[in-house]
N, C-alpha and C positions, 0 to 999 in steps of 0.2 A: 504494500500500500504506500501511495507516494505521500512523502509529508507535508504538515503543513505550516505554514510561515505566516507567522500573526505581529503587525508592528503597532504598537500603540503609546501610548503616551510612557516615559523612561522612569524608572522605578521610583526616582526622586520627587518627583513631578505628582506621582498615584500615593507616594507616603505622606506627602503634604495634603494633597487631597480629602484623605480619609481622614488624619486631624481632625480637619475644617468641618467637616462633613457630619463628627460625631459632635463637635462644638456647637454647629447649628442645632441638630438634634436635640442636645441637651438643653440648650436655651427654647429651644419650640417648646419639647415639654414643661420646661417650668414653667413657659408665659402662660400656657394652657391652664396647666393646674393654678398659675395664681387670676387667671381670668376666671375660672368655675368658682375660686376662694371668695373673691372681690363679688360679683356677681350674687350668692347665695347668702354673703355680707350685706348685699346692699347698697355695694358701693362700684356702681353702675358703671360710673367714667372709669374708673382705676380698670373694673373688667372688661369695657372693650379694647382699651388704649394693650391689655397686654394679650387680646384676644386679636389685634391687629396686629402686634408685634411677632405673637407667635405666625402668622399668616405670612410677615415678609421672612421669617428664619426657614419657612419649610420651603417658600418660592426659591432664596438662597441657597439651600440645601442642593433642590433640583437644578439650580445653574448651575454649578459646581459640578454636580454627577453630569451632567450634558458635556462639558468643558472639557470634562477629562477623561471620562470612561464612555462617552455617548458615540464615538468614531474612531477606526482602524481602517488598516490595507492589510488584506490578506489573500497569499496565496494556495490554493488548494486544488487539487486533480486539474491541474492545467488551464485556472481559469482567476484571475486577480478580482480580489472584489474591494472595492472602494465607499467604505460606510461614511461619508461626510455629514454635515449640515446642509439643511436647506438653505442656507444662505450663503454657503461654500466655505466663508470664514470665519465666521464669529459661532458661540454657542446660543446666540438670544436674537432676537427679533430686529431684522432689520428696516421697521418703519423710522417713521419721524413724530409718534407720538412719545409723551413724557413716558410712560409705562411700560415702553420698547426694551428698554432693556431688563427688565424684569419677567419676561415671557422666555423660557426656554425656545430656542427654534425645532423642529422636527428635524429626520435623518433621511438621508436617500442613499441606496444601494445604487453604484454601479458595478456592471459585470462585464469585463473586456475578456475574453479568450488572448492567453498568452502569445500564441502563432499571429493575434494581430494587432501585437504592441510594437511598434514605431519607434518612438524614443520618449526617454522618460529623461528631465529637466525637476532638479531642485534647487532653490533658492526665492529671494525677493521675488515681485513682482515687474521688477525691474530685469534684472536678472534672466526670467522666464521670458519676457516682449524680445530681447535684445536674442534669444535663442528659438525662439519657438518656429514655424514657419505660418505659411497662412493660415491653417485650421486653427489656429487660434484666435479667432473670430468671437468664439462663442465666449472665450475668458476675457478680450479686453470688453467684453459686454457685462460681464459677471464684477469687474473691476471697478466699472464706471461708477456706480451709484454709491462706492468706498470712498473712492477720488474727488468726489464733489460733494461729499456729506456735510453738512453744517456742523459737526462735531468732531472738532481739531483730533480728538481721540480716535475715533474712528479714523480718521483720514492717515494721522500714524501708525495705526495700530495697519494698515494696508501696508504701506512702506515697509512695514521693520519684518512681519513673520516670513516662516517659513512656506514655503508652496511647493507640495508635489503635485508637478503636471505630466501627464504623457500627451502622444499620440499614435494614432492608429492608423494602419496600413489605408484607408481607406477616407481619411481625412477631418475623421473625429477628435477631439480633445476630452480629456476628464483632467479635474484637477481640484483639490483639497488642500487646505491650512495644514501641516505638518507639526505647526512649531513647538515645541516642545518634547516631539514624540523621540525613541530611541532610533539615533542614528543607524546604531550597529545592525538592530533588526529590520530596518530598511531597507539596510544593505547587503542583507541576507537574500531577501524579496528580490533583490536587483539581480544578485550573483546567482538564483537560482535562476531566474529567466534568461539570464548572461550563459547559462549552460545549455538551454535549448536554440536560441538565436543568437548567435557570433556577431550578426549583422546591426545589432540592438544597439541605440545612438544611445550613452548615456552622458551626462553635465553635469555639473552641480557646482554650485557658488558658494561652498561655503569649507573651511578646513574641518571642521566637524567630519561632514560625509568623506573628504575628500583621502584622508589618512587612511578609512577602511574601504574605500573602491579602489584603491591600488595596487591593492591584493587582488584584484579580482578581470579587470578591466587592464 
């Protein structure tokens, strides 16, 4: 049975997470039990105000869990699958209302068959344009509404991460926010399809990836 190769977020990254995660937790539950306290007290404002509180620690909670355990690249019996965000980069809501980023975003599955992956490009967004070829169409589309946001943070937060992009023999693109995930296993991901296609364009912009594809490439 052939194996499978799973990259996701680097162990440092998922131990700080889970902290976070139990901290939320612990602070939901008490706001809870002191909003049922305050409430059965009588003392109405006290229990909504921690009955609200608890409501933004579990939204918290689930940003968190989205951010860092919600997407992977993984490869399995000859076919890469690419679990991103709906909004390609961010974990939360890419509107322009106040409450946008408080909305975890949804995930979407891509499935490319290995035999027609093209080349795969990591790094900025900058970095991907200056390599990519025409099919890349669909990403300076996917870019634009990062690039012009009214929220300096977003507009940086586009600039700095990381992007794994491919393309396909046939002049598709997929590509996803990376950043933070483990290099090493990414490059595992690379070096096994590096074994079935010779032909397989690989780039990357960054010394991170670039130390463990030179073993391989």
């Amino acid at each position: 049975m052939a194996k499978t190769y799973t990259a996701t977020a680097d162990r440092s990254t998922r131990s700080r997470a889970v902290i976070t995660i139990a901290a939320f937790i612990a602070l939901a539950l008490f706001s809870v039990i002191m909003s049922v306290y305050d409430l059965a007290s009588g003392m109405t404002l006290y229990g909504v105000l921690f009955g609200i509180a608890a409501i933004i620690f579990i939204v918290l909670m689930l940003l968190k869990i989205n951010s860092v355990f919600g997407t992977y690249i993984k490869l399995k019996q000859g076919v890469l699958y690419m679990k991103s965000w709906s909004t390609d980069f961010i974990p939360y809501d890419n509107g322009r209302g106040f409450f946008s980023d408080l909305k975890p975003a949804k995930t979407k599955l891509s499935k490319i068959p290995e035999i027609d992956i093209d080349c795969i490009l990591i790094g900025t967004k900058e970095f991907v344009r200056r390599n990519m070829s025409e099919a890349g169409k669909k990403f300076n589309k996917a870019v634009y509404p990062y690039e012009h946001a009214p929220s300096r943070t977003r507009r940086n937060l586009i600039d700095s991460i990381d992007i794994f992009y491919l393309e396909t023999m046939d002049g598709d693109c997929c590509f996803m926010s990376v950043e933070g995930y483990d290099e090493k296993k990414i490059v595992d991901i690379i070096a096994e399809l590096y074994k079935h296609n010779r032909e397989l364009y690989v780039k990357v912009g960054s010394r991170k990836y670039k130390k463990y594809l030179k073993q391989i490439v």
